[in-house]
N, C-alpha and C positions, 0 to 999 in steps of 0.2 A: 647219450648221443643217438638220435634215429638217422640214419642212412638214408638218401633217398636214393631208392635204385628203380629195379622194372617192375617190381613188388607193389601190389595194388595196395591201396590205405580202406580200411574199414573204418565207419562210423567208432566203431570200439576203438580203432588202434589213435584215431584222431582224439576223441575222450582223454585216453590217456596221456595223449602228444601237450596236450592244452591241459590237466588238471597236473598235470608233473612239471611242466613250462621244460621240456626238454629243450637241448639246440638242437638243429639240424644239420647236415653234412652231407654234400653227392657223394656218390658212390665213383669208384672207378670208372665202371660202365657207362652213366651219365654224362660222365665230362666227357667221357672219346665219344658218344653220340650229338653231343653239343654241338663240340668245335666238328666232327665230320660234317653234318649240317651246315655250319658256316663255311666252311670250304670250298664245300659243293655250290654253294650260293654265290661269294665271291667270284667263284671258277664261271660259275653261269652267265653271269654279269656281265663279267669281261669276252666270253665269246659268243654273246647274241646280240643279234639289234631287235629280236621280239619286242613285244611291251609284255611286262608280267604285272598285273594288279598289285598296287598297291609297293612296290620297289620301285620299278622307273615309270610310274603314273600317279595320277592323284587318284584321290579318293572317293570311292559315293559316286556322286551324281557326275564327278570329276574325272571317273576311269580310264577316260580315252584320252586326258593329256598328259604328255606326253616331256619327263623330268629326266634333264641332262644330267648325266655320271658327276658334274661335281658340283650338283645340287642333292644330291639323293640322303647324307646327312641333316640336311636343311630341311629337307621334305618329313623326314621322320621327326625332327626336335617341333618344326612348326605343327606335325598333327597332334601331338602330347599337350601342347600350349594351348593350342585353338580349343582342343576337345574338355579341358580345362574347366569348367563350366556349371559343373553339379550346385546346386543350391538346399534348402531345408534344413533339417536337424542333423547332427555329428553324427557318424555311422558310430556305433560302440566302438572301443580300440579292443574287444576283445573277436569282435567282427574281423577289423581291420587285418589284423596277425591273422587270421584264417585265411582272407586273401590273400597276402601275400605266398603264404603254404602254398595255398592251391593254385596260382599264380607259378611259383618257381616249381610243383608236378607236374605241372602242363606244358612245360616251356622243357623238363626233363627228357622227356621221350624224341627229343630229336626232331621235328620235323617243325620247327618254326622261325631259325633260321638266325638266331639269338646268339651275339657274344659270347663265350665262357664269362666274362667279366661283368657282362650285364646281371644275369643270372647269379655269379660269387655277389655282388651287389645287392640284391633282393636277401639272398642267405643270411650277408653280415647284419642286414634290415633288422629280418624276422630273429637272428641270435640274441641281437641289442638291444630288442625293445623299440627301436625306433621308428614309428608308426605314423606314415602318411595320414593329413585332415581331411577326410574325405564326408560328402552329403550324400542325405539320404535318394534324394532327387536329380533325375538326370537321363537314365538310362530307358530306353523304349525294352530291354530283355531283346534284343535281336541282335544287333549288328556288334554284338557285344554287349557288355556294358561299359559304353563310353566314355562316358563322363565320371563317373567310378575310377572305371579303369585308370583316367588320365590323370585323377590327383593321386591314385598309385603311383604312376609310371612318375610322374612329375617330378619326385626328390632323386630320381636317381640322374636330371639333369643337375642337381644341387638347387632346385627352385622349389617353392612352394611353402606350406609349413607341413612339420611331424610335431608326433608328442612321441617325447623324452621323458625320462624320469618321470610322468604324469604331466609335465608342462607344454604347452605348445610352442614349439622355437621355429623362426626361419631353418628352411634345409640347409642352408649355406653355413649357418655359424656351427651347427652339428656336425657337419661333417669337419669343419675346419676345426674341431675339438678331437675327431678320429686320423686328423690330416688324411684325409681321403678327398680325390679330386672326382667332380663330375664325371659321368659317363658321355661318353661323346658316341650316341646314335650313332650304329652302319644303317647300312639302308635293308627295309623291312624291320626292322626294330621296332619301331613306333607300331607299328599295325600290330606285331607279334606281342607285344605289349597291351593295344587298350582291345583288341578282335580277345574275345574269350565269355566265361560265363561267373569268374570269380565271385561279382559282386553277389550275384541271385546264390551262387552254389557255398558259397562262406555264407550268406543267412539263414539257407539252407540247411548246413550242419548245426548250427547254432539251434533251430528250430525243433531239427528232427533228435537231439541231446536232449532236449529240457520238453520234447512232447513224449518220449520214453518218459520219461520220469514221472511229469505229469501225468499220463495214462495209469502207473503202478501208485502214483498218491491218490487219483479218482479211487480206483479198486479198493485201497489202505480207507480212507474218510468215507468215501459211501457206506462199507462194510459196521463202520463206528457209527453211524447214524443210522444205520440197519438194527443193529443190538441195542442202540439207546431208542429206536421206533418202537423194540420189543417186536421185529418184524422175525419172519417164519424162512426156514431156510430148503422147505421143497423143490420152490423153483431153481435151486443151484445141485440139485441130484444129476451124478453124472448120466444118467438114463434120459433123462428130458435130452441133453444138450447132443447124444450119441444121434439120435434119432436129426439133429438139424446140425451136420459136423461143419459148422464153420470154427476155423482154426482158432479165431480170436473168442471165439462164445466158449467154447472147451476150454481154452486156457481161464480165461476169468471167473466160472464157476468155479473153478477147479482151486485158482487162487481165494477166492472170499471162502469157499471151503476149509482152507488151509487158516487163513486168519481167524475165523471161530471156533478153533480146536481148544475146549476147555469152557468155552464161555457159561456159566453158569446163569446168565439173561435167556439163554440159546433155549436151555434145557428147562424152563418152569413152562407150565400151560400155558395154552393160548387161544383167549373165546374168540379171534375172530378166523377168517376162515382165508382170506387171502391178504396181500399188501397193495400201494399202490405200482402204477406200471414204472417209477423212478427207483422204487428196490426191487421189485421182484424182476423187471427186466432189464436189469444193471448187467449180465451177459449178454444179453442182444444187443444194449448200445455201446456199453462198456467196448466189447468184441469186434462190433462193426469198427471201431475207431481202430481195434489192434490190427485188424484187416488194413484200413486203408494206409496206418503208419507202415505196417511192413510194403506195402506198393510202393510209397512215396520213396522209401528208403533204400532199395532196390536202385528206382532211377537218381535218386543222388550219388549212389554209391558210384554207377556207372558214370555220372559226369565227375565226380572226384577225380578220378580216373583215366580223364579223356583227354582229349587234345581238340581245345575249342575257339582256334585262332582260324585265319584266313590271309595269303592261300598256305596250305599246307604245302611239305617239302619232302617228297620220296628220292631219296639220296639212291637207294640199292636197285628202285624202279626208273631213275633221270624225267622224273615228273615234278614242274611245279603246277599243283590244280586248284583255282577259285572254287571254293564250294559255300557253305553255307553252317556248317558245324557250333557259331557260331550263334545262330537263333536257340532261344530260350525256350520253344513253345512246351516239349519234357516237362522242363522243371515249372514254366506257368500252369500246365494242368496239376503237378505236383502242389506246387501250393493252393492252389486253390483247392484240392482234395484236401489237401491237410486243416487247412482253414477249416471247412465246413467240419471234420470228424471231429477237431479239439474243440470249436466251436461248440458242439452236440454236448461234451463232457463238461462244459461250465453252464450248456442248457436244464440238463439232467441232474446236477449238481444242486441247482437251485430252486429246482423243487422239492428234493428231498429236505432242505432248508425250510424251504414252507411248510412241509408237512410237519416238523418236529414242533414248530412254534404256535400250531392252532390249536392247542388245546386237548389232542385226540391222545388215545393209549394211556392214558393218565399220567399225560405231562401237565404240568400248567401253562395256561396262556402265555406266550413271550418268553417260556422256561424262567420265571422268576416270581418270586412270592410276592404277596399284597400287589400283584400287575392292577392297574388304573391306577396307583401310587407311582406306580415304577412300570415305564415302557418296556424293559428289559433287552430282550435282542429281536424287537419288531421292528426297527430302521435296520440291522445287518441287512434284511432280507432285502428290505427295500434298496440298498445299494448295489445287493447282488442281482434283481432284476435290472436296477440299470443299466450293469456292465454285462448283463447276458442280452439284451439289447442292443448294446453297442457291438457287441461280436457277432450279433445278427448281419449285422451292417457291414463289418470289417469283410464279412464271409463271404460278398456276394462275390464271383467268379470274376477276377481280373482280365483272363485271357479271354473271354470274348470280345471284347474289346482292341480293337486297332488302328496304328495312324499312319496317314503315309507321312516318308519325311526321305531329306535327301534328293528334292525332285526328282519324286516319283520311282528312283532307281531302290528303294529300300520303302517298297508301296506294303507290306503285311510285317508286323511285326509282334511279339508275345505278350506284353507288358506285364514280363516276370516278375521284374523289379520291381512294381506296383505290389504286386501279390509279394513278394519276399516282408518287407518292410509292415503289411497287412495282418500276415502271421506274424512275425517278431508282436506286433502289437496286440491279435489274440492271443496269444501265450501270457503275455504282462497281464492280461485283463482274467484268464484262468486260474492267473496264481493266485489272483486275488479273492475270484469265485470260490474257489476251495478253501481259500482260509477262512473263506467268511460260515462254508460246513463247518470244518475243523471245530472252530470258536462253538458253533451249535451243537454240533454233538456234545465238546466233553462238557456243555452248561447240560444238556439236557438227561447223559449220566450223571448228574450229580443227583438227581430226582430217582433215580433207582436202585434199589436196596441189594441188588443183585449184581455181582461184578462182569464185566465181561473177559473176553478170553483175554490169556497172559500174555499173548503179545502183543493184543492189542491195549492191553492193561500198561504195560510196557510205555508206549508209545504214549499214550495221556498222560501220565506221570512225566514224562516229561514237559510235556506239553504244558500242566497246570502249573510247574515249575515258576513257568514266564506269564503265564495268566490266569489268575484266581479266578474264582466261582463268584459270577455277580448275581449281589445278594441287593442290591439297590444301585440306581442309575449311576454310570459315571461315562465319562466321553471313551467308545464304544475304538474309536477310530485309532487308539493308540496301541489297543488289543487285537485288530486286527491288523496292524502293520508288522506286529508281533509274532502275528503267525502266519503272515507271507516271510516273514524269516525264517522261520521254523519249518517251514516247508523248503525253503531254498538252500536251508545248509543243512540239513537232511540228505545225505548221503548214502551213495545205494551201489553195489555191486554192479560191474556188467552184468554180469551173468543175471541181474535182477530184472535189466534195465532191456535187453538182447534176447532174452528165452521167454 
């Protein structure tokens, strides 16, 4: 059981939240900061005639009118309904369960003005598996994310659909299987509900988990197609990398170092005199990428963390204040940084692809015997230029981009969510990139009489396990779906994944 209390969540400690499928539980401290917050808000209510955003007005372009006391439930179930709206592809349900997490963190700290009940409701959600249908499309990354947010918020009216057990069911019949009744919005609920950054910052985590990884499997597969190049390991002397200390170029030398300990490829002659710039300068781009994940990963941490609803609710200060916390544009330059650095790794990737299959270091053509009989792995490549093309594309910067919406009252907005959804999809297309090295290299060690190092000896052995040495043509495509597996359930320490 993970507690939620005031205790910040790590990238790591979320890994493990999600790879153990822990439950969740507030803390003490939590609930009394909850319901103090609702108190305070109730109490507010009842002795002001101010108007406060978004409790006794409407919404957006709508601020200034102006919602009688016993309409103000009605005002919040009607924004969750309206906002309702998302269209595209199913967000993953392992997406979805992030949101909610991140959803009932944010809502922890007190200052948004939420039910205790609403909140136990999201908990029993994320304990049960029961997992709002939500699209990919909808949210501009500003004013929250909207449309996201509201087929979240949407089943804890009892409306919309979840997936249960893996099935899609109406929310109504599910919960009348838990005999649980609807939540009946107070007022500012609905805002405190869809105002936030879940959507972008749950594909965020999702992202920045499997571009750790991805980054230590580039490092693992470039290194294997380094020793089956028969390539030269000066460029990774820690002296070169001291003289230019960026933190990610140090650690990656330092790692492919560690992988050829022992390689007997490593240590025979070598008549030429350098490699090309896809190995020898596998710490400069490798590095630059470790740079920009540790950035990216920084500022998710800190919206993990945050309180990104509208208006917020200082109980100890007797402030409620409209702000803006709520815009995405952080986490839109975040993904768009991350896009372009894992981008760069399925670029890099695939040339050293190239390199193995032309024929050079005395491989043979296509790494396969009698080639012009037998194409061997000359289409892998070609598939892997396609997908490193398409993450050209996927990479270009989302947040330059903006629209007004809202008449004009929500005129610049992030289009985070654009970029979130962007990277989910360069990641898919990396894993792919790299399995299509993987497949190259261990074809292209089979042509060398010299072993390489034991762990990485280690790791092909398994590998060849699930895919044999193609000695004549067969459909190419099954072998590499094979080892987009073998890369995905490839399991790694934090400590692997975080240092």
């Amino acid at each position: 059981m993970h507690i939620i209390s005031s205790k910040p969540l790590s990238l790591s400690d979320l890994r493990t939240l999600i790879l153990e499928g822990t439950k969740i539980k507030l803390s003490t401290e939590v609930v009394q900061k909850i319901q103090e917050c609702r108190e305070y808000l109730d109490q507010k209510i009842a002795t002001t005639s101010e108007p406060i955003y978004g409790i006794n007005t409407g919404f957006g372009a709508l601020c200034d009118v102006r919602i009688q006391s016993e309409n103000l439930t009605k005002l919040q179930e009607n924004l969750v309904r309206s906002h309702a709206c998302g269209m595209g592809e199913l967000v993953p349900k392992s997406i979805v369960k992030l949101m909610l997490l991140l959803k009932i963190k944010s809502l922890s700290y007190g200052h948004s003005g939420v039910q205790l009940a609403t909140v136990n409701r999201l908990v029993a959600f994320y304990n049960n598996d029961i997992l709002p249908v939500i699209y990919t499309q909808g949210s501009l990354g500003a004013s929250g994310d909207l449309a996201p947010l509201a087929h979240l918020a949407l089943p804890l009216l009892g409306e919309g659909m979840v997936w249960y057990k893996d099935i899609q069911k109406p929310t109504s019949e599910v919960l009348e299987g838990f005999d649980w009744r609807p939540i009946t919005l107070q007022s500012k609920e609905g805002l405190a509900l869809l105002n936030g950054t879940q959507f972008m910052t749950a594909y965020g985590v999702h992202c920045l988990l499997k571009s750790h990884k991805l980054s230590y499997m580039a490092d693992m597969i470039g290194v294997l197609s380094l020793d089956a190049y028969d390539g030269r390991t000066e460029p990774f002397d820690p002296l070169v990398h001291l003289v230019r200390p960026h933190n990610g170029q140090i650690k990656t030398a330092a790692r492919i170092l560690r992988f050829l300990e022992g390689s007997d490829l490593l240590k025979q002659s070598k008549p030429h005199v350098q490699d090309p710039y896809s190995f020898r300068c596998m710490p400069q781009v490798h590095g630059a990428t470790k740079d920009t994940l540790s950035f990216v990963s920084n500022t998710f941490v800190t919206e993990i963390n945050a309180v990104t609803d509208n208006p917020n609710i200082f109980t100890k200060d007797d402030k409620i204040i409209s702000g803006g916390n709520f815009h995405g544009q952080p986490l839109a330059y975040g993904f768009d940084f991350l896009k372009i650095a894992m981008a760069e790794l399925g670029n890099i990737s695939e040339r050293r692809t190239y390199q193995l299959i032309t024929g050079l270091r005395g491989l043979p053509s296509f790494l396969v015997e009698k080639s012009g009989l037998n194409s061997g792995l000359m289409i892998p490549q070609y598939t892997a230029a396609s997908i490193v093309s398409a993450n050209k594309q996927l990479a270009t910067p989302a947040s330059v981009d903006s629209i007004v919406s809202s008449n004009g009252q929500e005129d610049h907005v992030s289009m985070g969510a654009n970029a979130a959804v962007q990277a989910y999809q360069i990641l898919e297309n990396l894993e792919r990139i790299l399995a299509i090295e993987l497949l190259t290299a261990s074809q292209a060690l089979f042509f060398r009489s010299k072993k390489t190092s034991p762990f990485l000896s280690v790791i092909i052995s398994s590998f060849r396990s699930e895919i044999p040495k193609v000695t004549e043509d067969r459909m190419l495509h099954n072998d590499i779906v094979k080892a987009v597996d073998f890369i995905q359930t490839l399991e790694l320490e934090n400590d692997l994944l975080f240092n």
